[in-house]
Every structure is written in C-alpha cells, then in structure tokens.
C-alpha positions in Angstrom: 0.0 0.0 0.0 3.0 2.1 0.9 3.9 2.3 -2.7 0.4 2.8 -4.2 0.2 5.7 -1.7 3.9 7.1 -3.0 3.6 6.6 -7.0 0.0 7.2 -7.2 -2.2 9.9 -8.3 -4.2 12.0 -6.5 -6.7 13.2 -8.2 -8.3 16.6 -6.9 -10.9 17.3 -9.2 -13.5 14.8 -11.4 -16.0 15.1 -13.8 -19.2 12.9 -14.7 -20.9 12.2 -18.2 -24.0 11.8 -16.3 -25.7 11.5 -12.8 -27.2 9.2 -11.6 -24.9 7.0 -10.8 -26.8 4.6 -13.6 -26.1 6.8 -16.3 -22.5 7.9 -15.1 -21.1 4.2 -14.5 -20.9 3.4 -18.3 -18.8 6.8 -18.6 -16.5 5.7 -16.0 -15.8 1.8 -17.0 -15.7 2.8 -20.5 -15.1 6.4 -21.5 -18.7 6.2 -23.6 -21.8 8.8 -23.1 -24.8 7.7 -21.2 -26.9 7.3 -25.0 -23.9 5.9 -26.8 -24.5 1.6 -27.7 -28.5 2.0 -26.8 -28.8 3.7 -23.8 -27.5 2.6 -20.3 -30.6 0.2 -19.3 -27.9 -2.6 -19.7 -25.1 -1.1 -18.3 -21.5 -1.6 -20.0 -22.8 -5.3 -21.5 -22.6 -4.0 -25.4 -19.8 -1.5 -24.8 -16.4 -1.1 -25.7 -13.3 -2.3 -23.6 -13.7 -1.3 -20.0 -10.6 0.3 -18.0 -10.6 -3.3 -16.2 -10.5 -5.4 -19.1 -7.5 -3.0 -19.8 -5.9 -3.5 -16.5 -6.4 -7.4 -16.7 -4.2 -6.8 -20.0 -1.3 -5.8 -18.8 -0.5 -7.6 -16.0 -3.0 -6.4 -13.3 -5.1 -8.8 -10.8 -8.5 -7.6 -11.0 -10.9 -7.9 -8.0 -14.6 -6.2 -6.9 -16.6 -5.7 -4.2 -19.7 -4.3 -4.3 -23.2 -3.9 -3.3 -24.7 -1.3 -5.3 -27.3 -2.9 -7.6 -27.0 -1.1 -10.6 -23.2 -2.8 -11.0 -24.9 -6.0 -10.9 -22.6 -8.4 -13.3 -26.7 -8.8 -15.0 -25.3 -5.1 -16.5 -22.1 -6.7 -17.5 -19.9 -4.8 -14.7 -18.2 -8.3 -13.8 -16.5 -7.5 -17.3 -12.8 -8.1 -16.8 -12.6 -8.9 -12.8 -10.7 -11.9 -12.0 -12.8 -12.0 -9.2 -16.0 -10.2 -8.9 -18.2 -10.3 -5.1 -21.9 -8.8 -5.4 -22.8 -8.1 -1.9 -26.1 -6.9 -2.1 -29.7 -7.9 -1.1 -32.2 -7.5 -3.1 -34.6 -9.6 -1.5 
C-alpha cells in the first residue's frame, strides 16, 4: 500500500458524463456517453473495452466488491474482474 500511496495519483478534481450513478457508470468503465451503444438500461454489457478489461491486459489482478445494484454483473460490470463479489440484497 506504501507504494500505491507514494507513486500514485491524486486526483483533486473529477468530472461525470451523467448523474445518476446509472447513467454515469458506463462513462466511467468505458469512457462512452450515457446514450452511446443503446442507452445505459444494460449497463456496460454491449460497450467497448472497459478500464478493467484494460488493467487485466497488462498484467493487473482484477478484484470487486460491491453492493450497489445497478453494478450487478446482470449489467455486465463483472467484465474483466478476475474476481467479482456482489454483496447486495435484493430480496
């Protein structure tokens, strides 16, 4: 972590294509606009490469946590992870 924390990037400011965080998502995994590929009802599942897919390319051991349902692998956001843990409930 030590070295993450000294050769990483802060980043200060950030932008979004989008809110909510339905419509932004596919921005953010793929660098596409909320309408681009038919909408965002499906997530990133018809969209280009995802910045995961790209880290799993060179080398990277890809993992996810989560438990906000609308990155649900059903939307394709298990894209790429080596290991991907949905968390919620949605009972």
């Amino acid at each position: 972590m030590h070295r993450l924390w000294q050769e990483g990037a802060n980043l200060t400011t950030a932008f979004t294509g989008s809110m909510p965080t339905q419509f932004a998502f596919p921005g953010v995994f793929t660098s596409s606009l909320p309408l681009d590929y038919g909408g965002y009802n499906r997530g990133i599942e018809d969209r280009p490469i995802s910045f995961v897919e790209t880290l799993k390319e060179v080398g990277y051991q890809t993992v996810a946590f989560t438990n906000a349902a609308s990155l649900m692998p059903y939307y394709g956001y298990d894209r790429g992870f080596d290991q991907y843990f949905f968390m919620g409930d949605l009972a």
